[in-house]
TORLUMMAR-770373 format. One line per 5 residues: number of its first residue (from 1); their letters; for each residue x negated, y negated, z of N, C-alpha, C. Coordinates in steps of 0.05 Angstrom, whole numbers, plus 5000, padded with zeros to 4 digits. Atoms other than C-alpha are relative to their C-alpha. Layout:
NUM) A) X,Y,Z,X,Y,Z,X,Y,Z | ...
# end
This chain:
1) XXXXX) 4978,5018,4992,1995,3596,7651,5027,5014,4999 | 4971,4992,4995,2055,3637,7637,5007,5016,5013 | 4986,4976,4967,2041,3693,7685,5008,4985,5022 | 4989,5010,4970,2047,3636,7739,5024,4988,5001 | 4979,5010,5000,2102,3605,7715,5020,5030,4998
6) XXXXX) 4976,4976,5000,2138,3675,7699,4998,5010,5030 | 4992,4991,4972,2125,3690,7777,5010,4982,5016 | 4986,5022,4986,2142,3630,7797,5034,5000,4998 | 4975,4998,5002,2209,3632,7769,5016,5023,5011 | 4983,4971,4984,2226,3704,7799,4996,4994,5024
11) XXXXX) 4996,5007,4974,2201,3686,7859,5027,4981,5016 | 4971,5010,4990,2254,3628,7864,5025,5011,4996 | 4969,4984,5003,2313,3672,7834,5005,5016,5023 | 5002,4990,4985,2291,3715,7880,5010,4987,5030 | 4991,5020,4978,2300,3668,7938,5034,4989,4998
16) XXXXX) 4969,5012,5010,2368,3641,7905,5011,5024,5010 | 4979,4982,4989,2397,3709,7912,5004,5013,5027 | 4998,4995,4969,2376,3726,7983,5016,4978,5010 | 4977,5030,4985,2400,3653,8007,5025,5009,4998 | 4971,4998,5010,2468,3667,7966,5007,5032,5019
21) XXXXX) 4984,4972,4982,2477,3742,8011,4997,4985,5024 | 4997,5016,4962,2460,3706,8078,5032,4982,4996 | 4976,5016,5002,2511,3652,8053,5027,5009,5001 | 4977,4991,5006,2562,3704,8034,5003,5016,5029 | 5007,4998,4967,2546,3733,8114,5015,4987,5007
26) XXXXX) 4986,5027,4984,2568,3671,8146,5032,5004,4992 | 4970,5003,4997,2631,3660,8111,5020,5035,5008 | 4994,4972,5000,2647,3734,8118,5006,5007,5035 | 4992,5002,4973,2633,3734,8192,4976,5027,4996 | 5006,4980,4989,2572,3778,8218,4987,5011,5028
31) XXXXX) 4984,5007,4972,2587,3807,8286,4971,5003,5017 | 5029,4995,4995,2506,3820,8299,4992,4966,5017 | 5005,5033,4990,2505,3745,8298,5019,4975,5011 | 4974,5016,4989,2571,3718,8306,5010,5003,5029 | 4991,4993,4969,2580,3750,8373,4980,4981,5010
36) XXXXX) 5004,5017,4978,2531,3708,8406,5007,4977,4993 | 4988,5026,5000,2556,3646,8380,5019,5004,5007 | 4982,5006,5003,2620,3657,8379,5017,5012,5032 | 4983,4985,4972,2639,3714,8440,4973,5000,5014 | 5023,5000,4983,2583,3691,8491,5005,5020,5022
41) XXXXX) 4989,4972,4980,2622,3736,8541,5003,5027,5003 | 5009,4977,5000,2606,3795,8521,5023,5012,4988 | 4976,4969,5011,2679,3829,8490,5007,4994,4970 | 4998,4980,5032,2691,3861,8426,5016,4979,4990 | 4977,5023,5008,2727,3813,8374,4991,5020,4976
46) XXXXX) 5001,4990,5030,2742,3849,8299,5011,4972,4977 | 5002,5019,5025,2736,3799,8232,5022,5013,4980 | 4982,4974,5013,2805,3829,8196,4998,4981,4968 | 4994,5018,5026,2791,3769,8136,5019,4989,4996 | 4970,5011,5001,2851,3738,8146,4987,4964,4996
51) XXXXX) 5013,5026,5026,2854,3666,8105,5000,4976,5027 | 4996,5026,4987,2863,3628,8181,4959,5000,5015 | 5032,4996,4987,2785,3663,8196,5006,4999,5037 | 4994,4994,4969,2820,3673,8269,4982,5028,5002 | 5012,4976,4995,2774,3735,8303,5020,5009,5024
56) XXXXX) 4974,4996,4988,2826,3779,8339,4979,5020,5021 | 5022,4985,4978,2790,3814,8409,5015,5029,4984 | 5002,4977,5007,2789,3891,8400,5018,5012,5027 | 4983,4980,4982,2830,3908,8464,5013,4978,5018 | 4984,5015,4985,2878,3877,8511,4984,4983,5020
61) XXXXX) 5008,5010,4985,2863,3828,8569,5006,5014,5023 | 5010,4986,4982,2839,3871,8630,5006,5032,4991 | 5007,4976,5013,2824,3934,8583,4970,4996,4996 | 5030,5006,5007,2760,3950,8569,4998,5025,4969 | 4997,4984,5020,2781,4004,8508,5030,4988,4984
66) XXXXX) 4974,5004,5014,2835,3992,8449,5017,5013,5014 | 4979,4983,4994,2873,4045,8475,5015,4991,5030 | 4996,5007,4975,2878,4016,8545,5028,4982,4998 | 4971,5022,5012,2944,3977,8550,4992,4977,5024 | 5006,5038,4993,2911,3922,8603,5010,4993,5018
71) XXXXX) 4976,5011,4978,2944,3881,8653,5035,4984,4985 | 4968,5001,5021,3018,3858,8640,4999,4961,5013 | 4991,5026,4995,3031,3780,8651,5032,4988,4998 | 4977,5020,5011,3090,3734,8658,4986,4979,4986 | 5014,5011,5013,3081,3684,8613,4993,4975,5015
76) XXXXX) 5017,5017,4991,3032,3626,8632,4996,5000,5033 | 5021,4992,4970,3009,3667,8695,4976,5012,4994 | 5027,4981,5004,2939,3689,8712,4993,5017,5014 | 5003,4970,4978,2949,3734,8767,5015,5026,4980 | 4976,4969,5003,2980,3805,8741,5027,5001,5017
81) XXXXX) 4982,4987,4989,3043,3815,8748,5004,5026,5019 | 5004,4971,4988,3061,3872,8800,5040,5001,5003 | 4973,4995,5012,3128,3911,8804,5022,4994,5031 | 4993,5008,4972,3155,3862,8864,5028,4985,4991 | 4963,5012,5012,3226,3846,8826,4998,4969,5003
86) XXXXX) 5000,5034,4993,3205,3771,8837,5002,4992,4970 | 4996,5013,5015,3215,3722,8780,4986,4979,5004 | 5006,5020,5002,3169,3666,8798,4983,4992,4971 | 5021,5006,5019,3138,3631,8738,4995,4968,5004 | 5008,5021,5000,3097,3572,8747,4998,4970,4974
91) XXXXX) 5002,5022,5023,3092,3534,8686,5027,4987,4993 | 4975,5018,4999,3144,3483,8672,5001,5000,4965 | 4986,5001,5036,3144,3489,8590,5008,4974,4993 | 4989,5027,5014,3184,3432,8553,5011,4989,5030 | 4994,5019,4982,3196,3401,8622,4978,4981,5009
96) XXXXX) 5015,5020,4992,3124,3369,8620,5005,4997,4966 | 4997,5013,5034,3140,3361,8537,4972,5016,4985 | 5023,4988,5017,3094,3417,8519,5015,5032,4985 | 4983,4976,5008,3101,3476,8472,4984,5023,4997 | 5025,4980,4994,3036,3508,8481,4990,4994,5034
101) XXXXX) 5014,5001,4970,3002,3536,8540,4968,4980,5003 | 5025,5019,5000,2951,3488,8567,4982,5028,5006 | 5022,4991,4993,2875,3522,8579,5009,5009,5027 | 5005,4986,4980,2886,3532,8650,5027,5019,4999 | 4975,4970,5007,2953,3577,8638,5004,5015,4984
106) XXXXX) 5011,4985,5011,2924,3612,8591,4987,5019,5012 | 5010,4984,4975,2904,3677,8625,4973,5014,4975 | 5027,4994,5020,2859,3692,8558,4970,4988,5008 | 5023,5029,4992,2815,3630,8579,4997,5005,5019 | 5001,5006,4971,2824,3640,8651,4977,5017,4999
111) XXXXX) 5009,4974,4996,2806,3722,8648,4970,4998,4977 | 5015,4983,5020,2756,3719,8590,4977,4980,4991 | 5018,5024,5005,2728,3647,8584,4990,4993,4982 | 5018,4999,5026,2690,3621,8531,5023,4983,4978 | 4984,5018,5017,2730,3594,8468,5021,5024,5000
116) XXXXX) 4993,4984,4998,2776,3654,8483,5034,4990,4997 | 4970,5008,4993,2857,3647,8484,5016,5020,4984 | 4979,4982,5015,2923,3672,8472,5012,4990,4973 | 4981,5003,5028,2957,3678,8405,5014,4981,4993 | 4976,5015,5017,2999,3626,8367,5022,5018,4985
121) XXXXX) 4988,4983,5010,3062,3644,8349,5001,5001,4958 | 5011,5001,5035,3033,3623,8271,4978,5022,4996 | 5013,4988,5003,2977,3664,8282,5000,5037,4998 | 4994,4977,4999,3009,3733,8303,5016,5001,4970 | 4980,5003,5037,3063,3715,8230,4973,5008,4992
126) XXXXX) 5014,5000,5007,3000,3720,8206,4989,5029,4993 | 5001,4974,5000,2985,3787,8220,5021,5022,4993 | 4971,4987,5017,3058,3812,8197,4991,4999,4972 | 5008,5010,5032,3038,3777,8129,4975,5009,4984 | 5022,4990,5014,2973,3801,8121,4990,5022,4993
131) XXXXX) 5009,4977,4994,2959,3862,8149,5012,5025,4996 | 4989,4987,5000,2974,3929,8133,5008,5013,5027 | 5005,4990,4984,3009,3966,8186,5006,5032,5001 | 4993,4974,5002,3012,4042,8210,4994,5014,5030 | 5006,4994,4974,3025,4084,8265,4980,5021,5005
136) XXXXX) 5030,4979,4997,2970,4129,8297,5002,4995,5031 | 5004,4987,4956,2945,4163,8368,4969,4985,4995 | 5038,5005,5001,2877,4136,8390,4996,5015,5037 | 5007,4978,4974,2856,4189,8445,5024,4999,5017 | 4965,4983,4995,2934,4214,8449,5018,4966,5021
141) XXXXX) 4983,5019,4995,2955,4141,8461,5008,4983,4974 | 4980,5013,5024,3017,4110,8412,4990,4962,4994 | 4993,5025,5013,3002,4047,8369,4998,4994,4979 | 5000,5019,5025,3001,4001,8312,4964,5002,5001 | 5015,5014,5010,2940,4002,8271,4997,4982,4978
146) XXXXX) 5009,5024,5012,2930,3938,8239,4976,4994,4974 | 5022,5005,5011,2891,3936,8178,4997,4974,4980 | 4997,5031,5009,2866,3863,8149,4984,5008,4972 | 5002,4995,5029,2853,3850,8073,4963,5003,5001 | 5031,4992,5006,2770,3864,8082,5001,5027,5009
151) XXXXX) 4996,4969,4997,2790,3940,8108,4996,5002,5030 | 5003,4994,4958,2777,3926,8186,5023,4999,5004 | 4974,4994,4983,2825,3944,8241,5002,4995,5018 | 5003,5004,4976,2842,3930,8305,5031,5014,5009 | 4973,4981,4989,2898,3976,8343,5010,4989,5029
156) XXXXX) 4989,5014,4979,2954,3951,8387,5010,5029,5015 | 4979,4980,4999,2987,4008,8436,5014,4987,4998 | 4972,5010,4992,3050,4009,8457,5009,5005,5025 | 5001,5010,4968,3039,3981,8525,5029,5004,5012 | 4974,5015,4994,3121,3960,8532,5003,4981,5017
161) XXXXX) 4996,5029,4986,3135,3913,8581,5001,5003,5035 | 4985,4999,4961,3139,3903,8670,5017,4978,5002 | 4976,5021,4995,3207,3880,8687,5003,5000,5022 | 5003,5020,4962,3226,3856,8756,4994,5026,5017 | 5009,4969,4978,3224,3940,8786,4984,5019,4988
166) XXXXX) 5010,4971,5019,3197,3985,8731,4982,4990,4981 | 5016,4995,5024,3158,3993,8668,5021,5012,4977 | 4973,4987,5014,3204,4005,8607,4980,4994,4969 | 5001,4998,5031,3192,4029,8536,4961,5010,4997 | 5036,4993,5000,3111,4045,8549,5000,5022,4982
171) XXXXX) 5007,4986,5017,3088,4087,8496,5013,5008,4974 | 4981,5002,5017,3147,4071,8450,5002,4974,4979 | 5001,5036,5014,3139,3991,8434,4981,4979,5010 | 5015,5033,4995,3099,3933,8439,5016,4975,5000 | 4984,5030,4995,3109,3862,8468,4973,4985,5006
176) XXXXX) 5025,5013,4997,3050,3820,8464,5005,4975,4993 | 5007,5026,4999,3049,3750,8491,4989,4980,4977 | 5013,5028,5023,3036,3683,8437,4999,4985,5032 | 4996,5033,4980,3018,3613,8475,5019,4991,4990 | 4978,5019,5004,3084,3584,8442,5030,5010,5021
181) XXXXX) 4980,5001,4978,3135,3565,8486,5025,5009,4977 | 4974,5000,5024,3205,3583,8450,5022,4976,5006 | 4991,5028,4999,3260,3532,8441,5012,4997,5030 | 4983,5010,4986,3304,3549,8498,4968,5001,5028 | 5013,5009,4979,3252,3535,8566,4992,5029,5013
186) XXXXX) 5004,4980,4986,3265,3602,8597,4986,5021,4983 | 5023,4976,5010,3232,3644,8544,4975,4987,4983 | 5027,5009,5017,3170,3641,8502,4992,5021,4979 | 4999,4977,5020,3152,3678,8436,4978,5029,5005 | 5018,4975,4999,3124,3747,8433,4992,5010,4973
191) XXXXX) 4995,4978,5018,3103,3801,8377,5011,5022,5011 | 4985,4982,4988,3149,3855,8384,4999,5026,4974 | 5003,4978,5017,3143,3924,8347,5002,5026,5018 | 4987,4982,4985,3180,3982,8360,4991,5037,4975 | 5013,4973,5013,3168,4062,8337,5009,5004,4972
196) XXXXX) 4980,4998,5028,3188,4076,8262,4996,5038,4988 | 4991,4981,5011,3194,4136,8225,4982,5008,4972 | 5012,4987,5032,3150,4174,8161,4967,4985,5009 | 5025,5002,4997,3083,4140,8197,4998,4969,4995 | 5002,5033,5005,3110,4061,8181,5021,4992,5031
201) XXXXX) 4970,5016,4981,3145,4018,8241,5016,4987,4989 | 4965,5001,5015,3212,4009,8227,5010,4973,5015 | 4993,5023,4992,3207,3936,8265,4982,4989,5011 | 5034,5021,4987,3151,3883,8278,5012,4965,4989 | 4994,5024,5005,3169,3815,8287,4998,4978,5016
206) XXXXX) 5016,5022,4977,3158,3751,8329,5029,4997,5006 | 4976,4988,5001,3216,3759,8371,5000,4973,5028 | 5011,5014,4982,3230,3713,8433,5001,5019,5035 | 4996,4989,4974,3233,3739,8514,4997,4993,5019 | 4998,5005,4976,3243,3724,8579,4975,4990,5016
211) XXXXX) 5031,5003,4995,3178,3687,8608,4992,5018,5022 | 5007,4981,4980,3184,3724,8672,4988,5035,5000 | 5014,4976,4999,3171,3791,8649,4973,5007,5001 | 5034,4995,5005,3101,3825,8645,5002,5006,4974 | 4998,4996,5020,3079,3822,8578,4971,5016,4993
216) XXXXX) 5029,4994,5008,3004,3846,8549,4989,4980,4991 | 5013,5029,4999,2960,3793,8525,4981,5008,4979 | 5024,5003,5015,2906,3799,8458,4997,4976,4998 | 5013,5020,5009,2863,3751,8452,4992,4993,4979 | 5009,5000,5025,2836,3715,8401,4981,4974,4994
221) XXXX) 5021,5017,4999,2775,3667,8384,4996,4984,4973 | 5003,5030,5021,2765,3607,8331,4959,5010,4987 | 5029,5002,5017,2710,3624,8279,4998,4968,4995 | 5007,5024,4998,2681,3555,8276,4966,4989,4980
# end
């Protein structure tokens, strides 16, 4: 009797502590299994541990590599901007009484589908507050790598921006689109981070800009 009870009892500890690693899996996020729930669409999302459990995609919207800097948007368009000096922007902002982009002017959702979208401007703060940052080449292109409190990373370049004729600041700064509208109608918030000095940027902040310009676009998906 006590060899079956002494196997009995290992056997269930045994079981206790496997259950308890699967369990610690889940909340952890693992991307073997979380990708098909979570990114049915097939693109890269990194788990940086951050306390909102937001999953941040691994490369811009119409990149298919980090390093890629993507297509450029005005904000709440889904065509690409092109370098035609026009200014049209479709979305009407606080003139229908909104301060987020709906689903269909979302070009995250549009381009990428799925539970997919663009940034909050709480969510990018987020990444100022959490994450370490540092500059670095990733196959001789300039950006921000991003590292979150579990040791993953995800690297922004430094796309810069399409203004009404040109391309300005590319390989010097980043401007990456949030869905929040800003107060005054004509702009909407961005992250903005510019080149710094000794291997730290010397400016990263949620900044506001002009909706018309082209901006870049990471996505980002709802652990759930």
């Amino acid at each position: 009797m006590k060899k079956v009870v002494s196997f009995s009892f290992s056997f269930v500890l045994s079981l206790l502590i496997a259950l308890l690693f699967v369990s610690c899996d889940e909340v952890v996020g693992d991307d073997s299994n979380a990708g098909d729930m979570f990114n049915p669409n097939g693109y890269e999302y990194v788990d940086l541990g951050l306390p909102s459990r937001i999953m941040w995609a691994a490369y811009n919207v119409g990149a298919t590599k980090p390093e890629e800097y993507g297509g450029y948007y005005a904000w709440g368009e889904t065509v690409e901007k092109i370098d035609d000096g026009k200014e049209d922007v479709n979305y009407n902002g606080n003139l229908d009484n909104k301060a987020v982009l709906d689903a269909n002017n979302d070009v995250a959702r549009v381009k990428w589908g799925g539970s997919w979208r663009m940034p909050t401007f709480e969510e990018f703060q987020e990444l100022i507050d959490c994450c370490t940052w540092e500059w670095v080449f990733v196959n001789d292109v300039m950006g921000c790598e991003l590292t979150g409190p579990n040791g993953n990373s995800i690297f922004f370049p430094n796309a810069g921006y399409l203004g009404e004729k040109s391309f300005h600041n590319r390989g010097f700064r980043g401007y990456y689109w949030t869905s929040s509208l800003a107060p005054y109608d004509v702009e909407a918030y961005m992250l903005y981070f510019s080149i710094g000095i000794e291997g730290a940027p010397n400016h990263k902040s949620i900044d506001t800009f002009e909706r018309t310009q082209g901006l870049t676009v990471r996505p980002v998906c709802d652990l759930k």
